[in-house]
N, C-alpha and C positions, 0 to 999 in steps of 0.2 A: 926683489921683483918676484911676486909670485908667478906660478908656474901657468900656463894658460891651458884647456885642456878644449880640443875639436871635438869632442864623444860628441857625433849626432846620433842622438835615440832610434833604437832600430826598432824597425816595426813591421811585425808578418803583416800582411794585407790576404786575407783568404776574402776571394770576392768572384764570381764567374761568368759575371758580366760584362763584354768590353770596355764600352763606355764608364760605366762606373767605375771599373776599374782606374782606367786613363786617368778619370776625375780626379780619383783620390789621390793617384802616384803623383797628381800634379799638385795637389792641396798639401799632400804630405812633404816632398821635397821642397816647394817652397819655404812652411814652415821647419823645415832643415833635420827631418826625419830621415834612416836611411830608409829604404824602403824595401822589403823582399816580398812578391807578388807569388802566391798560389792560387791558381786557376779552377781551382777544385778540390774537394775532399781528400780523392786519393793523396794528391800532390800537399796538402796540409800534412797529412800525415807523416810524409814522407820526410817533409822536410825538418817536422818534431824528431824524428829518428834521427838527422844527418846535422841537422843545424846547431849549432850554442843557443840559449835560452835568449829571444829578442829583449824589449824595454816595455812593447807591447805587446797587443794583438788585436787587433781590427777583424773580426770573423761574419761573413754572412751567415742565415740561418740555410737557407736554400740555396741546395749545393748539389751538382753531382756526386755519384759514388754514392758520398760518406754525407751525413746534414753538418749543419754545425752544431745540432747539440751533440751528434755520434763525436764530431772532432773535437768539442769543447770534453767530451768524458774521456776521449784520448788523450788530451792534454794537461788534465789535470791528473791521468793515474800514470804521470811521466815526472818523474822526483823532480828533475832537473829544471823543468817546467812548471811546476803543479804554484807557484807562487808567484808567476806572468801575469801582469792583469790582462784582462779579457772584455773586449767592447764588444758587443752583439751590433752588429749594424744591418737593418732589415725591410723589405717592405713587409714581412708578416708582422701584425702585428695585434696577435689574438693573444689575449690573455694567458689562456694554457701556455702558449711557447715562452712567453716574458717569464710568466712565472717558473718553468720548468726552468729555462736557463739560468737565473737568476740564483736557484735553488740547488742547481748543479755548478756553480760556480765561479759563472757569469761576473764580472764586476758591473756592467752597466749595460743598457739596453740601448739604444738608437734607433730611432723608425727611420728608412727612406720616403721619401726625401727630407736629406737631411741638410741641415743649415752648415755650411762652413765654418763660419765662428764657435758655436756653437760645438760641433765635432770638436777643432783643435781646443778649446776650452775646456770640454771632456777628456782628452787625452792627457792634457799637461797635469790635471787633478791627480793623475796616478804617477806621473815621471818629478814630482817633487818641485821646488824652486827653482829650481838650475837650468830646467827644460826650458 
């Protein structure tokens, strides 16, 4: 009998917006994500310092504190982290920011509003078969 394994794929959620927030935690648990919510830049970063390396990272660009391209160059000059993929999920969505993100590290971009399916479809691309 093989061995069966529960790992549900963990995933920072940096998002600062209520509702959108809720949204996701509720689109991401259902497809059977854990889920750890940062309300803000400072609190991304913090949680880079204190947490194990997630499966993902779900990050808004506009954020208090810190942006997320500030917490996306955090994240990636952190060993432990620095090979996390990274979804930018955004309503900015001006070229300059895609391209800077993208360029700084970014695995992939999302505009808001963004499609459900479409999200989880983006997500599983980087967590392999198994997700």
């Amino acid at each position: 009998m093989e061995p069966t394994t529960n790992h549900k794929p963990a995933v920072l959620m940096v998002e600062d917006e209520e509702d959108t927030a809720s949204l996701l935690k509720f689109l991401l648990e259902r497809a059977s994500y854990a889920v750890v919510h940062a309300k803000d830049g400072r609190q991304a970063r913090e949680l880079v310092d204190t947490l194990s390396p997630p499966d993902i990272i779900l990050l808004d660009v506009m954020l208090p504190f810190f942006t997320g391209l500030q917490v996306l160059a955090y994240i990636r000059s952190n060993r432990a982290w620095e090979k996390v993929p990274i979804v930018m999920l955004t309503a900015d969505g001006s070229e300059h920011d895609i391209t800077r993100a993208l360029e700084n590290g970014a695995n992939d971009y999302i505009l808001k509003p963004f499609n459900p399916r479409e999200l989880a479809s983006r997500l599983k691309r980087f967590l392999g078969p198994s997700a």
